[in-house]
DRENPAFI-903152 format. One record per residue (C-alpha): residue in one letter; x, y negated, z negated. Coordinates in steps of 0.25 Angstrom, whole numbers, plus 5000, padded with zeros to 4 digits. Layout:
% residues N
aXYZ ...
% end
This chain:
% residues 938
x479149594948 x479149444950 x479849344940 x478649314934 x478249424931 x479649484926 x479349364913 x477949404912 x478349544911 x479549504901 x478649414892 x477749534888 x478849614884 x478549694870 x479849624864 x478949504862 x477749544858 x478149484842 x478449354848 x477249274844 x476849134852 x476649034841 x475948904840 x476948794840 x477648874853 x476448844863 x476948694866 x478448724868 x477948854876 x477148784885 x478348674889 x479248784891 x477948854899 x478248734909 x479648734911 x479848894913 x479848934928 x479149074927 x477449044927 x476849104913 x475649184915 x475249194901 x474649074890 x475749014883 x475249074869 x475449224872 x476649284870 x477149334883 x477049194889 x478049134877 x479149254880 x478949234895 x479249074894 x480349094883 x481049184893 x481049094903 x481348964896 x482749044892 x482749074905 x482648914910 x483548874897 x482248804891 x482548724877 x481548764867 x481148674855 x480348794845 x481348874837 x480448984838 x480448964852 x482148964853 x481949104844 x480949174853 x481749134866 x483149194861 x482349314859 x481649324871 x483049294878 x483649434870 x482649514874 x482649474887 x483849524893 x483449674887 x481849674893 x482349604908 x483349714908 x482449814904 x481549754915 x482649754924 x482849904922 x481449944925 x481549864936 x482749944943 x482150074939 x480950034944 x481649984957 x481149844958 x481949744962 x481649624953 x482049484958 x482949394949 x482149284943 x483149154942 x482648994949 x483648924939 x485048894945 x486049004939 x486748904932 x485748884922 x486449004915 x487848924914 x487848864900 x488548714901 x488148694916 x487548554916 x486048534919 x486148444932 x487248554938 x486148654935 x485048554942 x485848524952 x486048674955 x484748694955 x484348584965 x485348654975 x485048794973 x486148854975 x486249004974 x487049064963 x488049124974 x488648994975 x488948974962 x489749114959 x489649274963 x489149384954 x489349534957 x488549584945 x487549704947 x486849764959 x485649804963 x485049864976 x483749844981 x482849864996 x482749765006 x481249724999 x481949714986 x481049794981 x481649904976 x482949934968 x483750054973 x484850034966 x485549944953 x486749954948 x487349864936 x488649814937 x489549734927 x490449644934 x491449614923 x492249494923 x493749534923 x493249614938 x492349504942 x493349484954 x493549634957 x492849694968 x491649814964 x491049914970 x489649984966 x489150114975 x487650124975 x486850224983 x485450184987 x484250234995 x484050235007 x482550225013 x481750245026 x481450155035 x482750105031 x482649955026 x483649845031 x484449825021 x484549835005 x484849714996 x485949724985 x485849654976 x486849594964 x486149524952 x486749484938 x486049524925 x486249404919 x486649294927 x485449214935 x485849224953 x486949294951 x486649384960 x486649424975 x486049514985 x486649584997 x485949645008 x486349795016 x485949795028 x485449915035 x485349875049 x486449985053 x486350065043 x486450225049 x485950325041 x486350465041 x485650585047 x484650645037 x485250785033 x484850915036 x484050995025 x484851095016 x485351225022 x484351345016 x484851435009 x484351565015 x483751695008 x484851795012 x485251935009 x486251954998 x487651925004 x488452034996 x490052034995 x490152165006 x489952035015 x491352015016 x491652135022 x492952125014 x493352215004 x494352104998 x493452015000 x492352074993 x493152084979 x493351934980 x491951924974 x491552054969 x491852024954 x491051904953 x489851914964 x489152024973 x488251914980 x488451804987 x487551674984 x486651644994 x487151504999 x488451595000 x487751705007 x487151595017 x488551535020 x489251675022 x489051715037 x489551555041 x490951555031 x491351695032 x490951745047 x491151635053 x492351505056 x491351405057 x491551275047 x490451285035 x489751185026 x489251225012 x488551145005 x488051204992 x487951174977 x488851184969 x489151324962 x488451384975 x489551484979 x490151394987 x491751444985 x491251564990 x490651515003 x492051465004 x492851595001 x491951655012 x492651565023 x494151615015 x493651745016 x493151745031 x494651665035 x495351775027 x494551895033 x495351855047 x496651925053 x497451795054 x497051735039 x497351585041 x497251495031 x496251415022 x496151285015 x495051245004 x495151085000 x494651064989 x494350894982 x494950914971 x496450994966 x495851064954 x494551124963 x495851174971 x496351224960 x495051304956 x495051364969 x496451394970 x496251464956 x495051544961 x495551574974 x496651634970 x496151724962 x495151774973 x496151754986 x497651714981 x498451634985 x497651514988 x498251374989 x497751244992 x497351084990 x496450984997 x497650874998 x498750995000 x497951035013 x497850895018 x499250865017 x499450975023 x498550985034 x498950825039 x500250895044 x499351005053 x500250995064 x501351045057 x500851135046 x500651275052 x499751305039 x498751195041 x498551235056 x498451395051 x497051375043 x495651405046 x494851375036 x494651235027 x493851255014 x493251125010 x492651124998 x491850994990 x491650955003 x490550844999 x491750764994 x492250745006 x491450605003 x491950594990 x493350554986 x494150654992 x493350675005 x494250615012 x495250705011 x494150815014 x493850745026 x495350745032 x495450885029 x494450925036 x494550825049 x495850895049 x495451015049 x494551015060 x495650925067 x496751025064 x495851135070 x495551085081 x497051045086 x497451205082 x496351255088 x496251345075 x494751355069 x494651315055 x493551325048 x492951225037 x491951255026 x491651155017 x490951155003 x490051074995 x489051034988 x487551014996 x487750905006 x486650795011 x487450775023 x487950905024 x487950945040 x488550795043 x489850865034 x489650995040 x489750935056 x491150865052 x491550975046 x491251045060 x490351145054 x489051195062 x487851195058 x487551315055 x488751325045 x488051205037 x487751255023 x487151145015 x486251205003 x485351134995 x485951064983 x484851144974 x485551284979 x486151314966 x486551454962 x486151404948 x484851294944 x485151184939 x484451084932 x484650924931 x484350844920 x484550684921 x484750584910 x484750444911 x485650344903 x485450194904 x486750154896 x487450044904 x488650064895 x489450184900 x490150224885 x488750194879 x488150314891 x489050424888 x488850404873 x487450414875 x487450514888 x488250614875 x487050664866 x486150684878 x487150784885 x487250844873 x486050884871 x485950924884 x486851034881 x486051064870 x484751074877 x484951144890 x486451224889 x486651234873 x487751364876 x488251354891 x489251274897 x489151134899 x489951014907 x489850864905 x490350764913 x490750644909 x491450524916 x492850514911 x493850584902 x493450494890 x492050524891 x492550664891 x493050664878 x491850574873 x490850654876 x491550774870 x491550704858 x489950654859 x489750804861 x490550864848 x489550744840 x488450784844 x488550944842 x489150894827 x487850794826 x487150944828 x487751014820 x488451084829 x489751054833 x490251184839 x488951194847 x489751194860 x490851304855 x490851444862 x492051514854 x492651534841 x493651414837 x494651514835 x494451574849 x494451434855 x495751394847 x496751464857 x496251384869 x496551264860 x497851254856 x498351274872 x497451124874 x498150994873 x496950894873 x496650894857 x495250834859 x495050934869 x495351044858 x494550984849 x493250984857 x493551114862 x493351164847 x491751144848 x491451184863 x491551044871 x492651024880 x493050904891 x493850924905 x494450794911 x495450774922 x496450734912 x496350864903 x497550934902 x497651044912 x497751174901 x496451104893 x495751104905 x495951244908 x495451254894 x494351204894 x493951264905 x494151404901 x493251364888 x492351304896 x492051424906 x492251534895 x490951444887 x491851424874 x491551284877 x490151244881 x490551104885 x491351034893 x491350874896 x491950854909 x492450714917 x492050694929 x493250684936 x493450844932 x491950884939 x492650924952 x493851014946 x493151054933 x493251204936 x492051254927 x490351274925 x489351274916 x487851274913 x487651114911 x488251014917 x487950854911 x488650734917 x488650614909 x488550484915 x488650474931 x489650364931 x491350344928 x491950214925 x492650174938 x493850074934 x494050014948 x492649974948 x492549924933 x491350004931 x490650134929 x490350194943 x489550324947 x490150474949 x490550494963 x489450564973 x490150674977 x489250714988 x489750675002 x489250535009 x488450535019 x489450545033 x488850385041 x488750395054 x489250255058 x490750315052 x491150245065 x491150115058 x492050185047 x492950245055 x493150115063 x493550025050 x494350155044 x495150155057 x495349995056 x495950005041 x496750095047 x497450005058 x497349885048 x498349985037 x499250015051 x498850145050 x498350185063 x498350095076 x497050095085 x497350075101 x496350055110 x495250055100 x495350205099 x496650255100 x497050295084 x498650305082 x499250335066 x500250245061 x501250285052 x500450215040 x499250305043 x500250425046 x500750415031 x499350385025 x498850515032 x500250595028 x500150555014 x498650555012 x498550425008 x497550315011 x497950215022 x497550105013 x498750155004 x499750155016 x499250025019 x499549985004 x500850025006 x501349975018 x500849825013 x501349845000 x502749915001 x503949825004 x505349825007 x505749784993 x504449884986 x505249944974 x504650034963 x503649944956 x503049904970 x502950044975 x502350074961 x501349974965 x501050004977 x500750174976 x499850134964 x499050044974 x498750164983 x497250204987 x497550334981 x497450284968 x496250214968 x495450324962 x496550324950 x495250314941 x495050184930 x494450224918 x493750134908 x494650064897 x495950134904 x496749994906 x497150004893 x497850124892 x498350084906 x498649944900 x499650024889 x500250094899 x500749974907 x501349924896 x502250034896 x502550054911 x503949974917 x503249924931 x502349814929 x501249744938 x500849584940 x499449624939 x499049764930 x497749804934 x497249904924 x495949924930 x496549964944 x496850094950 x498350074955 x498749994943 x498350124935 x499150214947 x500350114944 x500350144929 x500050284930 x501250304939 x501950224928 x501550324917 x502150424926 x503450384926 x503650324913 x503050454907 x501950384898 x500650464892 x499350454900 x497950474894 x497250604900 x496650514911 x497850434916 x498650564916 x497550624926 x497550484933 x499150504933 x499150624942 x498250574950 x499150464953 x500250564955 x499650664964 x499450544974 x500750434973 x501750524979 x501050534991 x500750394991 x502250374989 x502750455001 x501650365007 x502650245003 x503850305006 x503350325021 x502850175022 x504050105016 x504850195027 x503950155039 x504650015034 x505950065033 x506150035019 x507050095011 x506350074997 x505550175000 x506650244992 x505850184981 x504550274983 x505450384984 x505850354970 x504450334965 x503950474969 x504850534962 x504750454951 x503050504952 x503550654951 x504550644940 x503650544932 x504950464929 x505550314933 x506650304944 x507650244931 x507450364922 x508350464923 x508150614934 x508250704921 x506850634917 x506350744929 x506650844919 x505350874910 x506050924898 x506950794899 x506650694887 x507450534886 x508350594876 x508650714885 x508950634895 x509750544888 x510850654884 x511050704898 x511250564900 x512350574890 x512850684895 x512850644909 x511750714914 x510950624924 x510350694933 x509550834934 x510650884942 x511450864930 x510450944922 x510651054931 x512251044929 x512051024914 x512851084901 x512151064889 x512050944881 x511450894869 x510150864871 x508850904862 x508050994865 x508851024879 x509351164882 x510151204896 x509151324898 x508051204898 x508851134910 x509151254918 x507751314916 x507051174919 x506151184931 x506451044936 x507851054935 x508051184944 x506951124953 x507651004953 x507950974970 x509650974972 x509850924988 x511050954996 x511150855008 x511850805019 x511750705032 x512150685046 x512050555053 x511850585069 x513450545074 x513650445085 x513350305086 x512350235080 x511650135088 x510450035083 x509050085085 x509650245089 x509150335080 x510150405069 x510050545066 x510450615050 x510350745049 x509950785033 x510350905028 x509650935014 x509951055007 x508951104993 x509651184980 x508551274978 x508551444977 x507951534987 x506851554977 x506351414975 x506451354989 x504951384990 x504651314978 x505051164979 x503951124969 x504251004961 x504551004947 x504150864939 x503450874926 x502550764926 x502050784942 x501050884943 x500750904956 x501651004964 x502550944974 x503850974981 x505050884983 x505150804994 x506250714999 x506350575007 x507550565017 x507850435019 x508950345026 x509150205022 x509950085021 x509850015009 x510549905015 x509349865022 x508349935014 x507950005025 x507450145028 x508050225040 x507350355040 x506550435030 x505950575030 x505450675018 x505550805018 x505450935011 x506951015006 x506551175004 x508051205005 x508751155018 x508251055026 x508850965037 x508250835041 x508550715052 x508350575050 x508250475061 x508450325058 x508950195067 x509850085063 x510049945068 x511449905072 x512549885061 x513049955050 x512250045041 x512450115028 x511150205025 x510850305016 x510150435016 x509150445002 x508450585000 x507450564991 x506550674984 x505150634981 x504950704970 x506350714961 x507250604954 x508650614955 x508650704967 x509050594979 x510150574988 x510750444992 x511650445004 x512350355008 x512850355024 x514150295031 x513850175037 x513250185051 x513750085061 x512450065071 x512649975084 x512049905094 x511150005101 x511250015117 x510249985127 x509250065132 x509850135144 x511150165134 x510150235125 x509650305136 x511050355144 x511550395129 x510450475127 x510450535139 x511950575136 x511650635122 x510650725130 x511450775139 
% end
């Protein structure tokens, strides 16, 4: 559509069609006729031709004489801006791309700019990138600029105009494939602000078109006598008596057979039981080794562990245990003695745990191949587009290449779609409400329905939009399943009151920050149909552990706080695997060496260095160790080190949720360690003030607490991490982040008091064994009573904590002889555990206000404070008795060190030894060195 018509199109517009052309306007509209710079096609006396010179005389800041004129322009002016973007619309629908229309210099729309500036500007012509650089929305179109394939609006707000923003789009790609797309970036209300960037395609490689679906084949019935196993056999004879078909299809490959398998099947298709069949085939074996299932996420282990322990018993296990576990093959007998790897959500090895996925199965297949021991891998998933390039790095054949059609389904299902064209987000979900609701109405009036929505919040909200729209029908128990008195009892054990309160009339909500005992609630109400409807955040979609007849997701997008915006859900399917992943791996390795850890000889030699060595130890990014090791110093004391973890990479996904800085705002007000710069809107400032919160004990809302042990289940890692970089540099404040992790476990600062450990253990407890000279908990232990309320001596000795509470025994040896500068000293450590026979198996930890199992560790560590300078450092684990030698050189002079035993987890429990002064002198020469040591030998 050219320009010309774009204002002839506007003019006849039905918003005008009582604007009337009068007499005395013909001699005005006819100068104005001359000066506009669009051609009119119409007479100057009908209608369409005044509105369409108007529009551009607003446009060209004309001055107009007639009142009635200035009154008909202000009017064509407001409805302008709501038909143009109407216009706009249909054009992006339709997929045109319309040129902008603007031969005025952009300065025309700066009031105050002087007139010969603006003629002057227009003599030069100078484009409007000179004068200043806009990032407003986007807009994608074909190399002909023909078509749109893609538009996006984007709000570029003033306070984040500096800030650097992402925006994702996908757009199709076409055969012959053209040489290049144009993006391009165009203001709505600003004239030349605006840019276009062209892709090249030039080198663009394409991936291999996939293979069709794997048909599912007209079989015989597969009964449960196909086991050949009595035992086997009763595993399922109370729930099935046939197996599925894309379960009979699979059977001959996973349980006749050791070769690696891909599944790929829709969701509720039986695929558990594909993978049993695989358990079932390992455990039908003489020797009976061992299995692993990784799952993405802790409560899908959980589910499992649950269920499979009620069909096999004894099942254990954890994605991140096992690969911990397995980065330590060489040592760890278990990880070599297993043959079979379960992984299942195998399509997110592209998502945001795939990496993860993807180490544990590269070392697997490493691992197999250096003990010569065949493991077997089956993965699980969803139907796959690219499914055989998964299955050949997973080294499965390709006859063992399951990949059913997405339409599969045991059960049909139907789809319904509705639009929503409401740019603001609140204003969607309130409208989005009535719709699902009667949805529910319509098409599942009594079973089980889940709604989705983006956050918490919204949770509650449409809970609530719900319960008013059954009372608007008279009807607000529609939704209630069971009698209130038989619902009652399951109420009073709930803690979230509005939970209760919604439960009363058949609607409940799940979110990640629901108490533990409501979830297991609401989903007992849910599953038994008491309820009919649960809302549901998206963050619960993968752990949510029930079904039901409709499903309705509302709204397709969450506000992502780094971004500043409202972004889409995550695809979940896996990317497409590049060929050209050489150029990848070739800039990977680079970052690599650039961080210092790895070296590249030769070009192709690979070799670890220690930075890389810790990053794989810990699992941790190598960014983060880079992070570290320019940002920990000599002098780093608590607040840096604060700093510093919260800076991780790990804690970029600490999610920013819209209108959160406030609340975050309160709680930095009452936190001790401050910031120059408080960032509320940043991931790591909200890591720094969560781990704050920790110690100072302060009350979170539902999602910071859930945020909060996110942040905990990842910063003592991170702070070993620190513990080993500050030790490569030999410092000896590394003592510091000793501190820190147990300040993380106990949730307490290193000035309060040990009894703080204690759960039961209030400030006005504290305060009278303070009084009575009771200061730490091994005073507790040796205590007589006292007055103190609420505080009884069957409490103390009954207390959990304070008979788990670690008491070491220790001694040293320094290495005799002489001591010469740059030869090794030896200390023998002897460290002796206070436990009973009984408990030496169970070292778990006991802290309240950490909730992931953990056992004690301790740091050895030989310093001078003189100097500030670490000698030799080493952590291990104490069952009962344990002996350890620690190895570290001196320079000549004389020394007085310390040996510090540190445990990571309890405060109070540390040793501070001080050594006799060691003289050192002046070492020999090398041919002394060597004769000496020759004479020691013999």
């Amino acid at each position: 559509m050219l320009t010309l018509e774009l204002f002839w199109v506007f003019a006849l517009s039905n918003e005008f069609k009582l604007l009337p052309v009068r007499q005395e306007e013909n001699l005005e509209l006819g100068k104005l006729l001359e000066c506009v710079p669009i051609p009119v096609k119409e007479g100057i006396n009908e209608p369409a031709a005044k509105i369409n010179i108007l529009l551009q005389a607003y446009i060209s800041q004309l001055k107009l004489d007639g009142f009635a004129l200035v009154a008909d322009i202000v009017f064509v002016q407001q409805s302008a801006s709501h038909i143009l973007c109407a216009m706009f619309e249909i054009c992006l629908k339709r997929g045109w791309a319309v040129p902008a229309w603007g031969s005025m210099t952009p300065l025309h729309q700066f009031k105050g700019v002087p007139q010969e500036v603006i003629r002057k500007a227009e003599v030069k012509q100078f484009p409007w990138y000179h004068y200043f650089d806009l990032n407003p929305p986007e807009i994608v179109e074909d190399v002909n600029r023909e078509i749109v394939l893609f538009n996006d609006s984007f709000v570029l707000r003033q306070h984040y105009a500096e800030d650097e923003h992402n925006i994702t789009t996908m757009v199709p790609m076409f055969e012959p494939i053209p040489p290049n797309y144009y993006i391009s970036v165009v203001s709505d209300q600003w004239l030349h602000a605006e840019t276009r960037l062209p892709i090249s395609f030039k080198h663009l490689i394409l991936p291999e078109k996939s293979p069709p679906p794997t048909p599912l084949l007209e079989l015989q019935p597969l009964l449960l006598s196909a086991l050949h196993n009595k035992d086997f056999k009763s595993i399922y004879s109370s729930t099935i008596q046939t197996f599925n078909k894309i379960q009979m299809q699979v059977f001959q490959a996973l349980y006749t057979s050791d070769e690696n398998v891909f599944i790929g099947a829709p969701t509720g298709s039986g695929k558990t039981i594909c993978a049993e069949f695989a358990l079932l085939c390992l455990w039908s074996k003489h020797e009976q080794p061992r299995a692993v299932c990784i799952e993405p996420y802790q409560e899908m282990v959980d589910q499992y562990v649950a269920e499979w322990h009620w069909k096999f018993s004894g099942l254990q296990g954890g994605k991140e245990i096992w690969d911990i576990l397995s980065r330590r093959w060489q040592q760890c007998k278990n990880v070599q003695n297993f043959s079979l790897l379960i992984a299942d959500e195998i399509q997110l090895v592209g998502g945001e745990v795939g990496l993860t996925y993807k180490v544990v199965i590269s070392r697997t297949c490493y691992v197999a191949v250096q003990t010569e021991v065949k493991t077997c891998i089956v993965g699980c998933g969803v139907s796959l587009a690219n499914a055989r390039d998964l299955s050949e790095w997973m080294g499965t054949p390709l006859h063992a290449i399951f990949n059913f059609s997405p339409s599969l389904r045991t059960l049909d299902m139907d789809i319904h779609l509705q639009s929503f064209t409401i740019p603001h987000f609140p204003s969607l979900m309130i409208a989005m409400s009535k719709p699902a609701y009667l949805s529910i109405i319509e098409h599942s009036p009594t079973k089980p329905v889940i709604i989705f929505v983006p956050s918490r919040r919204q949770c509650q909200l449409m809970v609530d939009d719900l319960l008013i729209h059954c009372r608007a029908d008279s009807d607000p128990n529609c939704f209630l399943n069971i009698e209130e008195a038989d619902l009652q009892p399951h109420l009073t054990h709930i803690s979230d009151k509005g939970l209760v309160k919604c439960l009363k009339h058949g609607v409940g909500y799940h979110h990640e920050a629901l108490d533990k005992q409501d979830k297991h609630i609401v989903k007992h109400l849910f599953q038994s149909g008491a309820v009919q409807v649960l809302v549901a955040s998206k963050d619960t979609a993968w752990s949510l552990p029930v079904a039901s007849y409709m499903v309705i997701i509302m709204g397709m997008q969450y506000y992502e706080g780094k971004e500043h915006r409202y972004v889409n859900y995550p695809v979940m399917d896996i990317l497409q695997m590049i060929d050209h992943l050489s150029e990848l791996v070739e800039n990977t390795l680079q970052d690599l060496v650039n961080s210092k850890c790895i070296s590249i000889e030769d070009e192709m030699n690979i070799s670890a260095l220690n930075l890389r060595m810790i990053a794989a130890y810990y699992g941790i990014s190598y960014v983060t160790v880079e992070v570290y090791t320019l940002s920990l110093k000599k002098w780093t004391k608590l607040k840096g080190l604060l700093e510093v973890v919260a800076s991780s990479t790990e804690f970029k996904s600490i999610p920013i949720r819209r209108h959160e800085d406030t609340i975050l705002c309160r709680i930095y007000d009452r936190v001790p360690i401050k910031l120059n710069h408080a960032d509320f809107k940043a991931p790591h400032f909200k890591t720094f003030l969560l781990l704050q919160a920790h110690f100072s004990h302060i009350q979170l809302p539902p999602d910071l607490v859930a945020d909060q042990i996110l942040v905990l289940e990842k910063v003592l890692n991170l702070l070993s991490a620190c513990v080993d970089v500050m030790s490569l540099n030999a410092w000896l404040n590394a003592l510091g982040a000793m501190d820190l992790s147990q300040m993380c476990v106990q949730a307490m600062w290193e000035t309060n008091s040990p009894l703080k450990q204690i759960h039961y253990f209030e400030p006005e407890t504290i305060k009278h064994c303070k009084d009575a000279g009771i200061v730490s908990v091994y005073d507790v232990r040796r205590w007589k009573m006292i007055n103190a309320p609420n505080f009884c001596k069957w409490m103390v000795i009954k207390s959990t904590f304070v008979n788990s509470y670690p008491t070491l025994g220790m001694s040293f040896k320094l290495e005799k002889g002489e001591y010469t500068a740059g030869a090794p000293i030896t200390m023998q450590v002897s460290l002796a555990r206070n436990v009973d026979d009984e408990d030496s198996n169970d070292q778990t930890l006991v802290a309240p206000f950490y909730l992931m199992k953990k056992i004690a560790n301790w740091w050895l560590v030989v310093g001078e404070p003189s100097t500030k300078q670490l000698l030799s450092i080493k952590r291990v684990t104490i069952t009962k008795n344990l002996s350890v030698k620690l190895e570290f050189t001196l320079p000549k002079g004389k020394h007085a060190l310390k040996l510090y035993v540190i445990c990571d987890a309890y405060v109070g429990t540390d040793h501070d030894l001080s050594l006799e002064p060691i003289d050192v002198v002046e070492g020999k020469d090398s041919d002394s060195d060597d004769e000496s040591g020759d004479e020691m030998e013999e």
